[in-house]
SEVEXGU-903829 format. One record per atom (N, C-alpha, C): residue in three letters; x, y, z; atom name; residue number from 0. Coordinates in steps of 0.1 Angstrom, whole numbers, plus 5000, padded with zeros to 4 digits. Atoms other than C-alpha are relative to their C-alpha. Layout:
# residues N
{r ala {X Y Z} CA NUM},
...
END
This chain:
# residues 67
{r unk {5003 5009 4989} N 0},
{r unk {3402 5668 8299} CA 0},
{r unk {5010 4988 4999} C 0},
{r unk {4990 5011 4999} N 1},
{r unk {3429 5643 8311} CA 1},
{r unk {4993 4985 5000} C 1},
{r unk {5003 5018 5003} N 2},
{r unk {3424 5603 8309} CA 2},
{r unk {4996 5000 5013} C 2},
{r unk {5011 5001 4987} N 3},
{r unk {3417 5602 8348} CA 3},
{r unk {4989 5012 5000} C 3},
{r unk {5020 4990 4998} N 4},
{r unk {3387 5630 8348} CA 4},
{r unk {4995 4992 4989} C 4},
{r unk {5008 5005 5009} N 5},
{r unk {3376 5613 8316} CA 5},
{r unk {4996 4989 5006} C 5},
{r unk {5001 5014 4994} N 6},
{r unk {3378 5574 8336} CA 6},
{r unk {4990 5005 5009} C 6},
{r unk {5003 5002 4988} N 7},
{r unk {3365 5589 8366} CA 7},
{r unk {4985 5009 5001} C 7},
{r unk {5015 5001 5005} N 8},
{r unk {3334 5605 8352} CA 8},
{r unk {4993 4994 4995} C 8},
{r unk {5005 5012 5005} N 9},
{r unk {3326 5580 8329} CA 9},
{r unk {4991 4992 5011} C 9},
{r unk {5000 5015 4993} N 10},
{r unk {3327 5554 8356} CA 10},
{r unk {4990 5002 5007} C 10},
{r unk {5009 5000 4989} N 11},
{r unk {3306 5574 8379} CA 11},
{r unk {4985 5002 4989} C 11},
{r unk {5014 4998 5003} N 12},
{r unk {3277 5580 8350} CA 12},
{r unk {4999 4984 4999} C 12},
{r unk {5008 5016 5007} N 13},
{r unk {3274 5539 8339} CA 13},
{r unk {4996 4999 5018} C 13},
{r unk {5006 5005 4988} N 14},
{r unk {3272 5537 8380} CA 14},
{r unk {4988 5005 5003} C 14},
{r unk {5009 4993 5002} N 15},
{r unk {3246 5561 8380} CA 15},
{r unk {4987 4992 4991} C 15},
{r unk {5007 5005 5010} N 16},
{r unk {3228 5545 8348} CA 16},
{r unk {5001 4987 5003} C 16},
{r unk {5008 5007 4997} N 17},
{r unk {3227 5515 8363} CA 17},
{r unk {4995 4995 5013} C 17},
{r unk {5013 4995 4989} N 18},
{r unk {3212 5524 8395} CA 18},
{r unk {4987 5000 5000} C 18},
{r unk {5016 4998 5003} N 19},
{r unk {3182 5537 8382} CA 19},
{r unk {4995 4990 4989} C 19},
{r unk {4998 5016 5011} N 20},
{r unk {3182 5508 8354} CA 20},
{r unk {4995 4990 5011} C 20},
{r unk {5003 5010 4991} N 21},
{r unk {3179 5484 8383} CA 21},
{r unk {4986 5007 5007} C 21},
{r unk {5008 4998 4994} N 22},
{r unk {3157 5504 8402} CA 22},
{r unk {4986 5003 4996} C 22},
{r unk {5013 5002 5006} N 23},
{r unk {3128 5510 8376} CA 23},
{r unk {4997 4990 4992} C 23},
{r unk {4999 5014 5010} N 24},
{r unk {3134 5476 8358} CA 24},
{r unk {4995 4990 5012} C 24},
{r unk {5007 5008 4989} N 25},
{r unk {3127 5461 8394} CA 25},
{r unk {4986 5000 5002} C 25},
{r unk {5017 5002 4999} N 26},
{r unk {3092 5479 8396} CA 26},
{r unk {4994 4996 4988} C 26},
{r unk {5011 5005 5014} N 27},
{r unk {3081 5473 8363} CA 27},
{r unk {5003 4981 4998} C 27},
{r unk {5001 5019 4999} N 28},
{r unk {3090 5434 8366} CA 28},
{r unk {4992 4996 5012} C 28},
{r unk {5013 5005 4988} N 29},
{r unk {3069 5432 8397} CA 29},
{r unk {4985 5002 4998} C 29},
{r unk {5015 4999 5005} N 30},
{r unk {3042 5447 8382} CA 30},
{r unk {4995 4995 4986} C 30},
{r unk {5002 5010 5011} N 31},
{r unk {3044 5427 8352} CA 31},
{r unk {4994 4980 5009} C 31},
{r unk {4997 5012 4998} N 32},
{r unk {3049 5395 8374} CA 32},
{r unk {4985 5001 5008} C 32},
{r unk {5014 4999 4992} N 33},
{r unk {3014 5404 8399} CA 33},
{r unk {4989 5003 4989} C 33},
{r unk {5008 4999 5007} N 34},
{r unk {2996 5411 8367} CA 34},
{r unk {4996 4987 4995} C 34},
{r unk {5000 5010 5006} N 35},
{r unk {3002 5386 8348} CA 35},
{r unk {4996 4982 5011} C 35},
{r unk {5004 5007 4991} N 36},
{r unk {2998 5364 8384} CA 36},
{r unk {4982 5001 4997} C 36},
{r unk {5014 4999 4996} N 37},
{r unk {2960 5379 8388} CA 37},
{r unk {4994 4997 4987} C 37},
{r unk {5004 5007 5018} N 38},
{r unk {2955 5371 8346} CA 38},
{r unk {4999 4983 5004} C 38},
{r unk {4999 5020 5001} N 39},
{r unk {2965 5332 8351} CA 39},
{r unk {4985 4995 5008} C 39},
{r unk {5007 5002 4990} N 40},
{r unk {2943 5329 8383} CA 40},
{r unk {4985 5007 4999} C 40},
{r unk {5015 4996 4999} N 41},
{r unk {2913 5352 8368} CA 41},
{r unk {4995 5009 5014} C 41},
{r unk {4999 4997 4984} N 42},
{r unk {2917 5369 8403} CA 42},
{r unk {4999 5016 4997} C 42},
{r unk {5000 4985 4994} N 43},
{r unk {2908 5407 8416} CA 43},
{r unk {5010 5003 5004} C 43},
{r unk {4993 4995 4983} N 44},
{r unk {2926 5404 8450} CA 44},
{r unk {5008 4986 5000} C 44},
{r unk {4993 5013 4997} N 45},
{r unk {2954 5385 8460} CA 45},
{r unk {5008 5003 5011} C 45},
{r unk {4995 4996 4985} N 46},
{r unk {2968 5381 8496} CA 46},
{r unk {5003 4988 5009} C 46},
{r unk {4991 5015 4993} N 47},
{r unk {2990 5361 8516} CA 47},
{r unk {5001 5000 5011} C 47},
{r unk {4996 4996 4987} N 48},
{r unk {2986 5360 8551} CA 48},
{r unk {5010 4991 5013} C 48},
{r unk {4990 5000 4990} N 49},
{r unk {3004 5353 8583} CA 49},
{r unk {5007 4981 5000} C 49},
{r unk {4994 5013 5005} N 50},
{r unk {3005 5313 8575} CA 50},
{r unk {5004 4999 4988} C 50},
{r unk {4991 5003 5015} N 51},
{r unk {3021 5318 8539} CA 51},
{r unk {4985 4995 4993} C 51},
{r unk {5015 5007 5009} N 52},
{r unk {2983 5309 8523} CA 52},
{r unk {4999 5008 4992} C 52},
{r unk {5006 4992 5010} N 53},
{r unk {2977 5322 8492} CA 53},
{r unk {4982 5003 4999} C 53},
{r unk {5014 4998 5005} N 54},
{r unk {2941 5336 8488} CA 54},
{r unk {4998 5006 4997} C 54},
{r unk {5006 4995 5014} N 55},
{r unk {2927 5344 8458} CA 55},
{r unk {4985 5004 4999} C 55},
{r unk {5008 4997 5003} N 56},
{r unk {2896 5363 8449} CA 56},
{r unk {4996 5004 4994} C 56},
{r unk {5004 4998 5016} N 57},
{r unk {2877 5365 8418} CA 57},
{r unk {4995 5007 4999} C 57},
{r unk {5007 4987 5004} N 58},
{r unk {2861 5389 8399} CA 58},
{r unk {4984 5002 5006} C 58},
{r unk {5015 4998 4995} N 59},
{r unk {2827 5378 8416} CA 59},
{r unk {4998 5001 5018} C 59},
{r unk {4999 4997 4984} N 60},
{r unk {2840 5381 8452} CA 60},
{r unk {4998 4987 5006} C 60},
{r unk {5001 5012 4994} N 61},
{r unk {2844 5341 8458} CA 61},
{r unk {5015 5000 5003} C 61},
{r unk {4983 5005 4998} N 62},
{r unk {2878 5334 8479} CA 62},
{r unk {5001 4986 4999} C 62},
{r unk {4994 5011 5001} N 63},
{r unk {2898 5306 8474} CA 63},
{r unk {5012 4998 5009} C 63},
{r unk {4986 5001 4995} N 64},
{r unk {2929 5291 8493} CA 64},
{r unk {5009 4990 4986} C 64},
{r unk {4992 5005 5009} N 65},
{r unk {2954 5278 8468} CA 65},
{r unk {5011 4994 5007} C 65},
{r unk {4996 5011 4996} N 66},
{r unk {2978 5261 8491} CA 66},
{r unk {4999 4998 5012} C 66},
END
């Protein structure tokens, strides 16, 4: 194998590896970050509607607005 096929496969697996690097490090940080959200807050359900309001509801089915 010459030095360009060795550069130009290389180059294309780290592009490759970090594609998918990005792309399941994105979902598992969102579902880290809504977990750890509905933990702080003690919260079931959480839902933000058409005015940007957060509302939150607890394990006993009481809503809240939070801003």
């Amino acid at each position: 194998m010459d030095s360009t096929t060795h550069t130009i496969l290389s180059t294309a697996m780290l592009f490759v590896a970090y594609k998918v690097g990005r792309h399941f490090g994105y979902r598992d940080g969102l579902v880290d970050v809504w977990a750890s959200l509905l933990s702080v807050f003690k919260a079931k359900k959480m839902v933000i509607n058409e005015k940007d309001e957060l509302i939150i509801t607890d394990k006993n089915g009481n809503e809240r607005k939070i801003n």
